[in-house]
N, C-alpha and C positions, 0 to 999 in steps of 0.2 A: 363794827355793826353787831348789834345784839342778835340772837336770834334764837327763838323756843320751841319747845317739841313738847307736847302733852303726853302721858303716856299711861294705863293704868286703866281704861275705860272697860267695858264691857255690861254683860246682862246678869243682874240679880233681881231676887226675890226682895219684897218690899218688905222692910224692918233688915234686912241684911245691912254690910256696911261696904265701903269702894274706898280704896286711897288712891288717886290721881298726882301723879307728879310734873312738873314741868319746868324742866331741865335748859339752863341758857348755856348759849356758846358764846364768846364774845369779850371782850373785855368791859370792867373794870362794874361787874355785876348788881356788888353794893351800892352803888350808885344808884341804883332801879329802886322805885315800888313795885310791886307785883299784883295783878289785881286777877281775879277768876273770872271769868264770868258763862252764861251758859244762853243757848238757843235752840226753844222747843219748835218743834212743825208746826209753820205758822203761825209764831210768837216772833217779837224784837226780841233782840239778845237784852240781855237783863244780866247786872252785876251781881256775883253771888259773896262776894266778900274780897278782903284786899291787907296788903301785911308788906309796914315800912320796910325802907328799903336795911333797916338794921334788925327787923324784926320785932321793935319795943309798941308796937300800934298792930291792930288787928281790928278792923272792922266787917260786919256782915249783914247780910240781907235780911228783914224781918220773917222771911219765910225760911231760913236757916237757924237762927243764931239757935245756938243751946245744941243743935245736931250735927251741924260743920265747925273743925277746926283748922286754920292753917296756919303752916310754919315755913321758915326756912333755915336754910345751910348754906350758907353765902361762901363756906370753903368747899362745899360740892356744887354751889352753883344752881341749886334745887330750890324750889317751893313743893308745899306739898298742901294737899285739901284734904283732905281727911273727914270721909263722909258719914255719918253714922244717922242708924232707922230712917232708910232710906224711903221714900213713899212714890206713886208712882207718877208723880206733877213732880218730880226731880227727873225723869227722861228728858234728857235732852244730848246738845251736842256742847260739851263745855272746854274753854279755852281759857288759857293763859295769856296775860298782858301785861304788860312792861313800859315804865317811862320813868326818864330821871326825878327825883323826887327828893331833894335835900328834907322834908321832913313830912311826917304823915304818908296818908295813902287816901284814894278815894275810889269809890262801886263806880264811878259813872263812866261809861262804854269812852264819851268824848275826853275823857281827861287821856287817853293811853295811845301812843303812838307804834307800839310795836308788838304784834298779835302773833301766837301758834296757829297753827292748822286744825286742833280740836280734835278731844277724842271722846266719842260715843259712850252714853250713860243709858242703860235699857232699866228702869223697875216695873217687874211685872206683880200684877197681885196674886 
C-alpha cells in the first residue's frame, strides 16, 4: 500500500520561490504517476501539474506552466514541485497523488486513487 507525506510548505512573500516534496512509502513506486494538486478556501481542489511514473511526461496547469517545475527520484522515492514567482492565488493547501500509470500522467483530481495529507502554501504580498 502506497502512501505520501507532503512536506516543504510554509509562508512566503510573492515573487519568492517554495520547493514541496512528496515522499512515498510503499512498494514498487515506479509504477505510480504522480499528480499535484492544490485547494484554496472555498475553492475545489484543482490539478496543478503531474510527472509519469518514469519521469519522461510532465504536464501543468495553464496558471503554472513556465513557474512550476516537477521531478522525481524514483530511487528516493520523491516528487518534487518546484515552485517559482510565487503570487498570492497560489495559497493554498497542496497535495500529492498517486495512481498506477503504465504511461503518461493526468491533472484531473478523479483520475488518482491515493492522496497525502497536504501541506500549507501561504503568499503574502
Amino acid at each position: 500500500q502506497l502512501q505520501l507525506v507532503e512536506s516543504g510548505g510554509g509562508l512566503v512573500q510573492a515573487g519568492a520561490s517554495l520547493r514541496l516534496s512528496c515522499t512515498a512509502s510503499g512498494l514498487s513506486y515506479d509504477d505510480y504517476a504522480i499528480g499535484w494538486f492544490r485547494q484554496a478556501p472555498g475553492k475545489e481542489r484543482e490539478g496543478v501539474g503531474c510527472i509519469s511514473r518514469r519521469g519522461g511526461i510532465t504536464r501543468y496547469a495553464n496558471s503554472v506552466q513556465g513557474r512550476f517545475v516537477i521531478s522525481r527520484d524514483n530511487a528516493k522515492n520523491t516528487a518534487t514541485l518546484q515552485m517559482n514567482s510565487l503570487k498570492r492565488e497560489d495559497t493554498a493547501v497542496y497535495h500529492c497523488a498517486a495512481v498506477v500509470s503504465l504511461t503518461g500522467c493526468s491533472t484531473a483530481v478523479r483520475s488518482y486513487n491515493k492522496w497525502g495529507q497536504g501541506t500549507e502554501v501561504a503568499v503574502s504580498s
